[in-house]
N, CA, C and O of each residue as an XYZ file, in Angstrom:
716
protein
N      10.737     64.994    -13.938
C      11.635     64.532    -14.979
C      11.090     63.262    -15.639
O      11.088     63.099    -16.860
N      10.559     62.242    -14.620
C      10.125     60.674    -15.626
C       8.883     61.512    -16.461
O       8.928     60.968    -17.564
N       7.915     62.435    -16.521
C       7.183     62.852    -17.052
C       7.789     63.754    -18.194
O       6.871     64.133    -18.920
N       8.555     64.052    -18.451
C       9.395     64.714    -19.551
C       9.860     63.307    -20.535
O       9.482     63.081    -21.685
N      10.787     62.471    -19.695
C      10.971     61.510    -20.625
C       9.766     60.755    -21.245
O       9.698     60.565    -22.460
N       8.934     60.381    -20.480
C       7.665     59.266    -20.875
C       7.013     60.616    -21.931
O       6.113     60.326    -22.719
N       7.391     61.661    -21.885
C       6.870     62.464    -23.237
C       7.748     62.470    -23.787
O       7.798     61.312    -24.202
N       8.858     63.129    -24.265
C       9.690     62.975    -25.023
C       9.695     61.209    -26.223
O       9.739     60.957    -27.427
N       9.611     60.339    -24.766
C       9.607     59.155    -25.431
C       8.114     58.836    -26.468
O       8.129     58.113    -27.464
N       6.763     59.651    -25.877
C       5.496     59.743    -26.450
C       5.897     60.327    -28.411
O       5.761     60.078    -29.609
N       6.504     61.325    -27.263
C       6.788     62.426    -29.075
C       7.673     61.844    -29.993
O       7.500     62.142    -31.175
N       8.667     61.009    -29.677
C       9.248     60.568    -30.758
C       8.868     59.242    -31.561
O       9.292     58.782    -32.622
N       7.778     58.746    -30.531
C       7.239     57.303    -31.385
C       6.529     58.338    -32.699
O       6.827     58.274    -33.892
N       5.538     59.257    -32.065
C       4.806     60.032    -32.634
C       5.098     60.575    -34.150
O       4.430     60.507    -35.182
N       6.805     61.332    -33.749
C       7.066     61.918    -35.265
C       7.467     60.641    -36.344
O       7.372     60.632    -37.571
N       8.041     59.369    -35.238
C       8.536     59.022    -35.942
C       7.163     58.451    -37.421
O       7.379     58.150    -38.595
N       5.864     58.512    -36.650
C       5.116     58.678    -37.759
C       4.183     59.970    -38.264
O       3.144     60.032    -38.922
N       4.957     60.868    -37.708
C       4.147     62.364    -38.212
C       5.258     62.881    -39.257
O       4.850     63.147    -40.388
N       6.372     63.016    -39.029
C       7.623     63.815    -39.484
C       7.294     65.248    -39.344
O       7.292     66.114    -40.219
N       6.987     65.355    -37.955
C       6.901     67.121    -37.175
C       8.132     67.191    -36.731
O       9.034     67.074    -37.560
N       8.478     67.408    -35.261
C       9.585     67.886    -34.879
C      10.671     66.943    -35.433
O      10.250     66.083    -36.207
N      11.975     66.950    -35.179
C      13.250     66.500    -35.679
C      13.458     65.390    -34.816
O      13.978     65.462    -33.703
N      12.959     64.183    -35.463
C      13.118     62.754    -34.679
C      14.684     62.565    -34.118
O      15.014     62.095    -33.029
N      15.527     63.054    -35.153
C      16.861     62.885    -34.367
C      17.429     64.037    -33.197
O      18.327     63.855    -32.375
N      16.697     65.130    -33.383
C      17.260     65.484    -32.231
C      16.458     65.089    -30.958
O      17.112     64.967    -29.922
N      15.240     64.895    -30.921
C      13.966     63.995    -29.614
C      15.017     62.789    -29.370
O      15.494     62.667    -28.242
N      15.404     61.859    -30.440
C      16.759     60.768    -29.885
C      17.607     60.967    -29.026
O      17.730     60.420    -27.930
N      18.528     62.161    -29.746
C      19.683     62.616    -29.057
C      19.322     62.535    -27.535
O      19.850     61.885    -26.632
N      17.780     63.783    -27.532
C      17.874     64.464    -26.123
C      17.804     63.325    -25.304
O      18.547     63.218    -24.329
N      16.751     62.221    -25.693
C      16.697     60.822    -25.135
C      17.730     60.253    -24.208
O      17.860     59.936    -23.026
N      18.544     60.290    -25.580
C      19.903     59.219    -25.044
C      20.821     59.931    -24.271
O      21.414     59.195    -23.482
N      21.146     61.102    -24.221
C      21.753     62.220    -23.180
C      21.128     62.013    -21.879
O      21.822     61.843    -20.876
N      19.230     62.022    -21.823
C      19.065     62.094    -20.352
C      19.408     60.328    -19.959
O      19.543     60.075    -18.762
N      19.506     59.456    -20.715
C      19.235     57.937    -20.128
C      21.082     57.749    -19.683
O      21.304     57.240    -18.584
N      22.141     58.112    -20.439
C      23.217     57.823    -20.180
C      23.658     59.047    -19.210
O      24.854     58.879    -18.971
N      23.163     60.248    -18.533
C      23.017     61.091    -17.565
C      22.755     60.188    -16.466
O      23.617     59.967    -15.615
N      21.486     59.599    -16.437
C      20.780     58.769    -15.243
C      21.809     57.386    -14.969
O      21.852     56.928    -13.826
N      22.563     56.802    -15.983
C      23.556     55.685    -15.360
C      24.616     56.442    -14.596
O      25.044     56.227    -13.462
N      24.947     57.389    -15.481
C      25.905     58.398    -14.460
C      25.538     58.282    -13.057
O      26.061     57.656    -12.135
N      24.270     59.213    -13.128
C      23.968     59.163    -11.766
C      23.760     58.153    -10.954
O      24.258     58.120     -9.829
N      22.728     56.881    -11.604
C      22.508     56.253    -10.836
C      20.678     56.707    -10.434
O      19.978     56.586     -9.429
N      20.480     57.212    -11.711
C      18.803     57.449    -10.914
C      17.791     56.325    -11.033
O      16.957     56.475    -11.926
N      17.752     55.770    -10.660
C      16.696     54.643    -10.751
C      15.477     54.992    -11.454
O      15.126     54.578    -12.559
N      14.827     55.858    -10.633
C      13.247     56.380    -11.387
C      13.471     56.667    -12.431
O      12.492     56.248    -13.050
N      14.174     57.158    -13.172
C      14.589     57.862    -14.446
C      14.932     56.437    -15.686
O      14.436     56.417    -16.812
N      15.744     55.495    -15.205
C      16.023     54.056    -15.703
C      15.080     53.772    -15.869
O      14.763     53.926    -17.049
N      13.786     53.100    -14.820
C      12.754     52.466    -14.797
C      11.265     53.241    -16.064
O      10.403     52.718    -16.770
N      11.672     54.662    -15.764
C      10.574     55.529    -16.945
C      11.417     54.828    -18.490
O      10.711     54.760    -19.496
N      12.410     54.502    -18.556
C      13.088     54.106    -19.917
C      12.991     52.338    -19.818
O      13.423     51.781    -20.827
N      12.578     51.605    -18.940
C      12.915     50.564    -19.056
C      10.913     50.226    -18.937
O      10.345     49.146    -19.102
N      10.419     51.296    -18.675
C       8.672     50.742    -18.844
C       7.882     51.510    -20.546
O       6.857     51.255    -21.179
N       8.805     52.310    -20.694
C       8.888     52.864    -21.956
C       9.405     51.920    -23.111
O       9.269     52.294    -24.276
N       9.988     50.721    -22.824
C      10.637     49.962    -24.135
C      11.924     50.282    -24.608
O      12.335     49.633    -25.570
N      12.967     51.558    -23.893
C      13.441     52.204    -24.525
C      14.808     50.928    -24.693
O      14.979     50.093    -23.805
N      15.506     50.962    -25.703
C      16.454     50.110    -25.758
C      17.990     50.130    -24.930
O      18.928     50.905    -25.118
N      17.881     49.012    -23.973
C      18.628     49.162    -22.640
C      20.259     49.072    -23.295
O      21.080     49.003    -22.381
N      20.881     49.061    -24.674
C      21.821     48.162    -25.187
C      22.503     49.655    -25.933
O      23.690     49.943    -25.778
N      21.516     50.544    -26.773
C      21.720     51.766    -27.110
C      23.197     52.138    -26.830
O      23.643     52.182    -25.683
N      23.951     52.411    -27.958
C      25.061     52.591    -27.388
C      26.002     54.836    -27.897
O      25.670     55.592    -28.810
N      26.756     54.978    -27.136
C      26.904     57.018    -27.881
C      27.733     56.868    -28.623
O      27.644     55.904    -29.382
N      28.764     57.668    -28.701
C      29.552     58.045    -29.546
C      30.299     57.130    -29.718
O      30.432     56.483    -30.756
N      31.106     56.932    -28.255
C      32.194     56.300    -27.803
C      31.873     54.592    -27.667
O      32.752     53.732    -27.720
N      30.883     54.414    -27.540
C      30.222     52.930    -27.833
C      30.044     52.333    -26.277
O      30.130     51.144    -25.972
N      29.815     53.290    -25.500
C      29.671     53.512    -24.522
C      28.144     52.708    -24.088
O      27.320     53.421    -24.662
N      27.349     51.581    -23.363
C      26.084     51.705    -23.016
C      26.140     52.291    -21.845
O      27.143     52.764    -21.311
N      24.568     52.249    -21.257
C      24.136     52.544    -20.231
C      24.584     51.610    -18.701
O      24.295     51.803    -17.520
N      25.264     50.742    -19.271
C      25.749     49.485    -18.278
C      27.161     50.027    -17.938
O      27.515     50.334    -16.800
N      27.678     50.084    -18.691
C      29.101     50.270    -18.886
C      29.651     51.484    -18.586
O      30.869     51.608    -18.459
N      28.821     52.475    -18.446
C      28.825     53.751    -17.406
C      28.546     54.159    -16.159
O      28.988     55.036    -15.417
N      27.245     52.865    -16.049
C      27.049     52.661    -14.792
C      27.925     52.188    -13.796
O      28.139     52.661    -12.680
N      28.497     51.006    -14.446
C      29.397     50.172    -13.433
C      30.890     50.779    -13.269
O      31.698     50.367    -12.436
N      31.112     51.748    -14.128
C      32.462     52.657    -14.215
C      32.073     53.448    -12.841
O      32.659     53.449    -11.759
N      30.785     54.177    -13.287
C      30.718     55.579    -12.084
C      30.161     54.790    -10.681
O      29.768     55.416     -9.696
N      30.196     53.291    -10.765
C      29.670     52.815     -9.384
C      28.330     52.937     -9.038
O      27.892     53.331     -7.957
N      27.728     52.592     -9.975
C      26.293     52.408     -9.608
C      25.837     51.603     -9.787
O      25.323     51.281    -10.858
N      25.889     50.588     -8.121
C      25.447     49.554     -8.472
C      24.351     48.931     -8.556
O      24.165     47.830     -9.075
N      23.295     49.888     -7.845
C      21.697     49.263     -7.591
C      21.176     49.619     -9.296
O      20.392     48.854     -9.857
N      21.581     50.540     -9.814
C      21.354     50.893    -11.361
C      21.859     49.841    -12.088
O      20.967     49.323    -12.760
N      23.461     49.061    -12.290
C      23.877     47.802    -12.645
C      22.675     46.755    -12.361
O      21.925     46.427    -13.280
N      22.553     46.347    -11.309
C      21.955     45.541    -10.958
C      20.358     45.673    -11.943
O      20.108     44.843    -12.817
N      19.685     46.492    -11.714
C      18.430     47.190    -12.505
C      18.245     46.974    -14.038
O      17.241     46.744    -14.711
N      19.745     47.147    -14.402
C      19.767     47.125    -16.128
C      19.733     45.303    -16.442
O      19.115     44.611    -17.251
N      20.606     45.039    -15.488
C      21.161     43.540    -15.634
C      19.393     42.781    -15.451
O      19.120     42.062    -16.412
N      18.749     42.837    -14.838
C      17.173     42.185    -14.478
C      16.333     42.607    -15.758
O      15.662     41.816    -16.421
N      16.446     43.780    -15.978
C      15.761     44.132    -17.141
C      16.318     43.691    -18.721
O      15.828     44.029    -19.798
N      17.574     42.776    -18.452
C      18.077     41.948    -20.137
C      19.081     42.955    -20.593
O      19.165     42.779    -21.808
N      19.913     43.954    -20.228
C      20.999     44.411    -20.598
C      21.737     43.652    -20.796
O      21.831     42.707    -20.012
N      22.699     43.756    -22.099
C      23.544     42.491    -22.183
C      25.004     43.109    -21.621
O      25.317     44.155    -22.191
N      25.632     42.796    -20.942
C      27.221     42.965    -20.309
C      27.975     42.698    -21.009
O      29.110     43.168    -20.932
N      27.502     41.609    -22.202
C      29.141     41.880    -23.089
C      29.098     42.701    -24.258
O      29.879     42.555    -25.198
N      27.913     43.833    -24.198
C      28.528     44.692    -25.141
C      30.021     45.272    -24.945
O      30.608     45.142    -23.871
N      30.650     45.987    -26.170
C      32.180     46.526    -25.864
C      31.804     47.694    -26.610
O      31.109     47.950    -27.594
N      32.534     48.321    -25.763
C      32.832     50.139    -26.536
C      33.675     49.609    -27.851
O      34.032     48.492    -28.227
N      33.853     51.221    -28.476
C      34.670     51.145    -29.911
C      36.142     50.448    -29.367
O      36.756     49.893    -30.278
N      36.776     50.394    -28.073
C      37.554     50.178    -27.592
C      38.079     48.443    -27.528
O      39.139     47.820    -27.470
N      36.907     48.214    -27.568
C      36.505     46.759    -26.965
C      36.268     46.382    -25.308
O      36.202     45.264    -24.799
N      36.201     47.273    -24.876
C      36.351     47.408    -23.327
C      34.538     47.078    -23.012
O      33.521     47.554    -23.516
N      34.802     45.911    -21.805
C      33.230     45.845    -21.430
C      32.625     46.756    -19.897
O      33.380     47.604    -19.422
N      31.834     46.605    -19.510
C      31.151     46.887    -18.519
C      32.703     46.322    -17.147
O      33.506     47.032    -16.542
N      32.533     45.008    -17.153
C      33.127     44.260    -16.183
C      35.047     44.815    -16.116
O      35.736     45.016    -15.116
N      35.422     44.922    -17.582
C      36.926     45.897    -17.430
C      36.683     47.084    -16.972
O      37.675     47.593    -16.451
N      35.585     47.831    -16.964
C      35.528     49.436    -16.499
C      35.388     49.481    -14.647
O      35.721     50.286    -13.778
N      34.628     47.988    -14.674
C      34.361     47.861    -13.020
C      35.504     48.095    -12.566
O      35.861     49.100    -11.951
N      36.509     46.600    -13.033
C      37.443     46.319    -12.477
C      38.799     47.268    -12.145
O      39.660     47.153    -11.272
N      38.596     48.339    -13.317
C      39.428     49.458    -13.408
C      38.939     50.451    -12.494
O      39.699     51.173    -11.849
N      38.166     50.483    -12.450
C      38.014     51.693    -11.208
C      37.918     50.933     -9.893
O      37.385     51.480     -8.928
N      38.280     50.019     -9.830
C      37.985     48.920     -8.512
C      36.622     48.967     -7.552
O      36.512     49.090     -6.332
N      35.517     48.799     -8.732
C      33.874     48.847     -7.951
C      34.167     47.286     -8.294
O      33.956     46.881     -9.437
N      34.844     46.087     -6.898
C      34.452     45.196     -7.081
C      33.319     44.424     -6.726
O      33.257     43.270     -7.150
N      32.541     44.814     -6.116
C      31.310     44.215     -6.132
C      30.532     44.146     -7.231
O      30.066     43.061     -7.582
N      30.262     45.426     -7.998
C      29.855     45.809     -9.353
C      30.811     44.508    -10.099
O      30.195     43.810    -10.904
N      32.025     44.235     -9.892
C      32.463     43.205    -10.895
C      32.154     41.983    -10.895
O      32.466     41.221    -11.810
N      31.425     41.607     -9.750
C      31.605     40.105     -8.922
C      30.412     40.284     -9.635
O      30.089     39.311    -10.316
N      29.677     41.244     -9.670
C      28.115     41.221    -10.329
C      27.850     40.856    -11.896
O      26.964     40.237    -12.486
N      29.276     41.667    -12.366
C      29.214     41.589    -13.320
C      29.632     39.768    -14.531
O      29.417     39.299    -15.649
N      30.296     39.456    -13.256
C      31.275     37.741    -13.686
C      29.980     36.965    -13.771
O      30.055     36.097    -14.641
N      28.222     37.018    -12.826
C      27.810     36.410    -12.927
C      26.823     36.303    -14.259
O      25.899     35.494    -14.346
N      27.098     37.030    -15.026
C      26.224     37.317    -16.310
C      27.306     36.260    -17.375
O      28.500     36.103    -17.119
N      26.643     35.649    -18.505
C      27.070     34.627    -19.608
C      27.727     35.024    -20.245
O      27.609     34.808    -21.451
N      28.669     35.744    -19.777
C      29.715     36.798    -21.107
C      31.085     35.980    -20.639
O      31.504     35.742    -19.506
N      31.683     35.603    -22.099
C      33.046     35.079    -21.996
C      33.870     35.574    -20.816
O      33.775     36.770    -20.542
N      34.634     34.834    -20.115
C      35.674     35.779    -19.195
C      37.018     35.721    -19.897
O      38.025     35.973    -19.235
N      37.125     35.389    -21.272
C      38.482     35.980    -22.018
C      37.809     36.775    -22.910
O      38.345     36.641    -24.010
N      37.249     37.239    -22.937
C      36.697     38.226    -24.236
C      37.134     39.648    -24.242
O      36.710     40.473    -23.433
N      38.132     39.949    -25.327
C      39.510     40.703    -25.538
C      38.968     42.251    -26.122
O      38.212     42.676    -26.995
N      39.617     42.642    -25.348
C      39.051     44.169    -26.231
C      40.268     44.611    -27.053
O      41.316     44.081    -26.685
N      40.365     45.444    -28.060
C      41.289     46.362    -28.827
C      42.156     46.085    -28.829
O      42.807     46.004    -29.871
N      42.634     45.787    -27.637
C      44.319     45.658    -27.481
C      45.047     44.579    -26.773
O      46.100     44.535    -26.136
N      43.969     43.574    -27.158
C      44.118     42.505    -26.704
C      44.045     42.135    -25.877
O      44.474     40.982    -25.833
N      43.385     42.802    -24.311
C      43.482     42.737    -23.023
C      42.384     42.112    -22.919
O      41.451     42.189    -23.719
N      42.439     41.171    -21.503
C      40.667     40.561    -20.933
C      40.411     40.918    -19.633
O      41.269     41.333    -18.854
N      39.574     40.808    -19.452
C      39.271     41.514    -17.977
C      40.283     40.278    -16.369
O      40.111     40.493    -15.170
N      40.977     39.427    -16.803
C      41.719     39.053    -15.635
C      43.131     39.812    -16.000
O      43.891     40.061    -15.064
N      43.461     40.144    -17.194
C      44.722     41.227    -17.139
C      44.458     42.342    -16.698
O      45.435     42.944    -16.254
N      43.203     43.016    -16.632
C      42.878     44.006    -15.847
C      42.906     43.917    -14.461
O      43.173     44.903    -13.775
N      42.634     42.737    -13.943
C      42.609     42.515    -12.526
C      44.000     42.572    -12.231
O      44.509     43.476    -11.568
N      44.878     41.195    -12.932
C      46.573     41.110    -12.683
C      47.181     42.943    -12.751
O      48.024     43.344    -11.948
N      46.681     43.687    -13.638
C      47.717     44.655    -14.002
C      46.951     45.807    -12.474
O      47.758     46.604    -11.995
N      45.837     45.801    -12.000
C      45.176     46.692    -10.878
C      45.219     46.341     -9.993
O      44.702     47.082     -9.156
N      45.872     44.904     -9.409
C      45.782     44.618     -8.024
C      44.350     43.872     -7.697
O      44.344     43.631     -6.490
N      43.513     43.558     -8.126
C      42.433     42.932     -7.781
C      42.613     41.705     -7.904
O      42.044     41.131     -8.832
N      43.452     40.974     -7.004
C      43.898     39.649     -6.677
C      42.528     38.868     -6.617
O      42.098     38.119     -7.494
N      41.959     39.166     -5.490
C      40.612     38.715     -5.148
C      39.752     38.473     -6.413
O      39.086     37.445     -6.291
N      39.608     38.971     -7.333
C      38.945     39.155     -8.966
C      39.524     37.789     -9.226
O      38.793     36.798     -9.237
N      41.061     37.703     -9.475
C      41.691     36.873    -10.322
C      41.139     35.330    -10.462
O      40.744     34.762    -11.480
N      41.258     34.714     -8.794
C      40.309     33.680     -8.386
C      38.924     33.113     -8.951
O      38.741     31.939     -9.275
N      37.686     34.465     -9.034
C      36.837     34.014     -9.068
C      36.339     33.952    -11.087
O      35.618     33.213    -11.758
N      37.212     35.165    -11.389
C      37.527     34.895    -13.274
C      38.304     33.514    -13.311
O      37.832     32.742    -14.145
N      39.369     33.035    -12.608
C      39.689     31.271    -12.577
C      38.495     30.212    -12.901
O      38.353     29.328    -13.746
N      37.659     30.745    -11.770
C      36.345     29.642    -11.230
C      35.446     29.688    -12.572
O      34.764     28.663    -12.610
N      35.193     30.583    -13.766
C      34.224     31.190    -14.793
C      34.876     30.771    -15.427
O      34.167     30.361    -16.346
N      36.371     30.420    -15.749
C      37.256     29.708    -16.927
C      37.872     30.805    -17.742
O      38.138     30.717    -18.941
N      38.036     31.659    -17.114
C      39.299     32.587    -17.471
C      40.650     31.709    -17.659
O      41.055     30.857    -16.868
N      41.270     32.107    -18.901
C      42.947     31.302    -18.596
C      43.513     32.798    -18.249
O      43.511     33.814    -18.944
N      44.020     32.557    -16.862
C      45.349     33.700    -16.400
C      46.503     33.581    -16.712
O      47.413     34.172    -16.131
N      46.704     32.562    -17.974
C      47.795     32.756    -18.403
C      47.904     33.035    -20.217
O      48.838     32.812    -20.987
N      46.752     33.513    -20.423
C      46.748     34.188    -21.716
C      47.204     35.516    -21.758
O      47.039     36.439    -20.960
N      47.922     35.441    -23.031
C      48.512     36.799    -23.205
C      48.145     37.730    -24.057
O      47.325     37.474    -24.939
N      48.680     38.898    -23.922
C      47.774     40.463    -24.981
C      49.128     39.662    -25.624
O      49.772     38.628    -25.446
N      49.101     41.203    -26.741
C      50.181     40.790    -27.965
C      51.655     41.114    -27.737
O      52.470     40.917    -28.637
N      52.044     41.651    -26.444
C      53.099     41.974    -26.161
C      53.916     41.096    -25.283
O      55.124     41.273    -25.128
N      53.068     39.909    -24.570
C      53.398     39.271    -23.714
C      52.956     39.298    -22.151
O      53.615     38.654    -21.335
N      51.725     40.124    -21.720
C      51.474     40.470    -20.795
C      50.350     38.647    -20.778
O      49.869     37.903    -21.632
N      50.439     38.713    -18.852
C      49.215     37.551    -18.761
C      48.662     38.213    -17.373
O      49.155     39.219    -16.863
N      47.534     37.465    -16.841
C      47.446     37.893    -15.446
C      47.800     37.626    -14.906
O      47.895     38.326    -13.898
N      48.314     36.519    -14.924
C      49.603     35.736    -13.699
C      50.639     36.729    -13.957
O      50.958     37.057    -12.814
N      51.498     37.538    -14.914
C      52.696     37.852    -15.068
C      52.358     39.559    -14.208
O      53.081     39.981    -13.306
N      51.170     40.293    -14.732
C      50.545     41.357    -14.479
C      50.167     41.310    -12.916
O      50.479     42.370    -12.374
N      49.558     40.341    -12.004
C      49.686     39.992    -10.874
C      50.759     40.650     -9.871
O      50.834     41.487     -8.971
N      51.844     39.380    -10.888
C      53.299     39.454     -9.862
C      54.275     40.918    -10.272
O      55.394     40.984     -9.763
N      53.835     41.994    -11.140
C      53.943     43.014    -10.884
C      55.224     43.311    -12.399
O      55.767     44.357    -12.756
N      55.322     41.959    -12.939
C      55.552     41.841    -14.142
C      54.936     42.711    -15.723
O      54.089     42.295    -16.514
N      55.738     44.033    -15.769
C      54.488     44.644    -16.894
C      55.364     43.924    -18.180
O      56.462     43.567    -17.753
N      55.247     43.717    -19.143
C      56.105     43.909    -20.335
C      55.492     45.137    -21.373
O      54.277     45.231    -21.198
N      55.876     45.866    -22.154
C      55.654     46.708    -23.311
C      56.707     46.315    -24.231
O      57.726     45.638    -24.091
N      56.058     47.069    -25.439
C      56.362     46.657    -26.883
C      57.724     46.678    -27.149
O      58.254     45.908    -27.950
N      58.352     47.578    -26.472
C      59.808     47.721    -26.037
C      60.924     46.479    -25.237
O      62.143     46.358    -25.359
N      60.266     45.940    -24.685
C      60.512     45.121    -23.590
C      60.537     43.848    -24.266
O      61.171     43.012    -23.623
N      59.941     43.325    -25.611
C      59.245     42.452    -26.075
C      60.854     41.728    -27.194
O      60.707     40.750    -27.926
């Protein structure tokens, strides 16, 4: 398989100055096997894309990277891998959702503790106004709450409805209804 990609990746530098085969679909297939391998978690497969140049930040449909799938499906020696090689963690999906809210939501907290130590705001709000310590307050990851404190999280900022992590914590939800 790294010999398919390190060609694939050959052939598309290639068309991109021949204009033979269909540079966008050689992309596509690209970015299918690289966001496959965070899925999985294949290392060898990462490393053929990360000695290839391939761009670690690349994001799909859904605005999804290769980080931010990783640390969802729990892969953390792959997290770790992207993070050494200059992946940036505060990209956000179309959602606004980062790497470190997907951890925290599926409760891979180690993957999150990994993720707090990278230079990315710890209030930095996705879509709906949420930050990754309202994710912790609203999932039970007490333990999270603390160390987003220590990074300068305020746990007492609120989305737009009135939610905080202190309030989300103590088991306090509010909705738009409620408001």
């Amino acid at each position: 398989m790294r010999v398919t990609i390190g060609l694939l990746i050959a052939l598309l530098a290639f068309t991109a100055r021949a204009e033979s085969p269909d540079p966008a679909a050689l992309k596509a297939q690209l970015q299918d096997y690289y966001f496959d391998a965070a899925r999985r978690g294949d290392l060898d497969m990462l490393n053929t894309f990360i000695e290839s140049g391939y761009s670690l930040n690349i994001q799909d449909d859904k605005g999804y990277t290769a980080l931010i799938l990783a640390a969802y499906h729990g892969q953390a020696p792959f997290v770790d891998r992207l993070l050494a090689a200059g992946a940036d963690a505060c990209v956000q999906d179309k959602r606004g959702n980062t790497a470190l809210m997907g951890a925290i939501f599926k409760g891979e907290l180690k993957i999150a503790q990994r993720l707090l130590a990278t230079d990315c705001n710890p209030d930095q709000r996705n879509g709906a106004g949420q930050t990754a310590a309202m994710y912790a307050g609203l999932f039970k990851r007490v333990e999270l709450l603390e160390e987003l404190k220590a990074k300068g999280a305020d746990l007492n900022a609120e989305d737009p409805v009135g939610n905080s992590a202190s309030r989300l914590a103590s088991g306090e939800i509010r909705t738009p209804a409620s408001r």
